[in-house]
N, C-alpha and C positions, 0 to 999 in steps of 0.2 A: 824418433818419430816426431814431425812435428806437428803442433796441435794449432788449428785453424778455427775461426771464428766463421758463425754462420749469421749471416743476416737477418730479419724479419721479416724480408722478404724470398730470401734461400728458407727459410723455416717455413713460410707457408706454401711456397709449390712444392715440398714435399711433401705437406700434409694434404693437399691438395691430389699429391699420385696416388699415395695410399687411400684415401678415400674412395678413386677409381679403383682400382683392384680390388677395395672391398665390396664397393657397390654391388659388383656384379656375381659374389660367391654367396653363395645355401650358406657354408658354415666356417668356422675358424679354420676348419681344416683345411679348405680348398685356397681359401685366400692364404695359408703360409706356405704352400704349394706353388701355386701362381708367384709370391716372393721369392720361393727359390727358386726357383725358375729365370723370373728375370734377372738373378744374380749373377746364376749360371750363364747363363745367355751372355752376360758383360763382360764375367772374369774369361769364357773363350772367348770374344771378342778381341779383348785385353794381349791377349796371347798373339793372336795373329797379326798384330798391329807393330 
């Protein structure tokens, strides 16, 4: 596996995603729903590609 370096700019659009997804959930529970979800969403993507 190899292990990649992230930017300070790769590091804040993704804190930047997550804060969207959390924005918009009642509680913890529904925002690590919505995370899985989008994961889901990627890794079949991934698959089709």
């Amino acid at each position: 596996m190899e292990v990649g370096f992230m930017t300070d700019r790769q590091y804040d659009g993704i804190l930047q995603m997550i804060e969207m997804i959390i924005d918009g959930c009642k509680d913890l529970n529904e925002a690590k729903r919505k995370i899985a979800e989008l994961r889901k969403d990627k890794n079949e993507k991934g698959k089709t590609e």
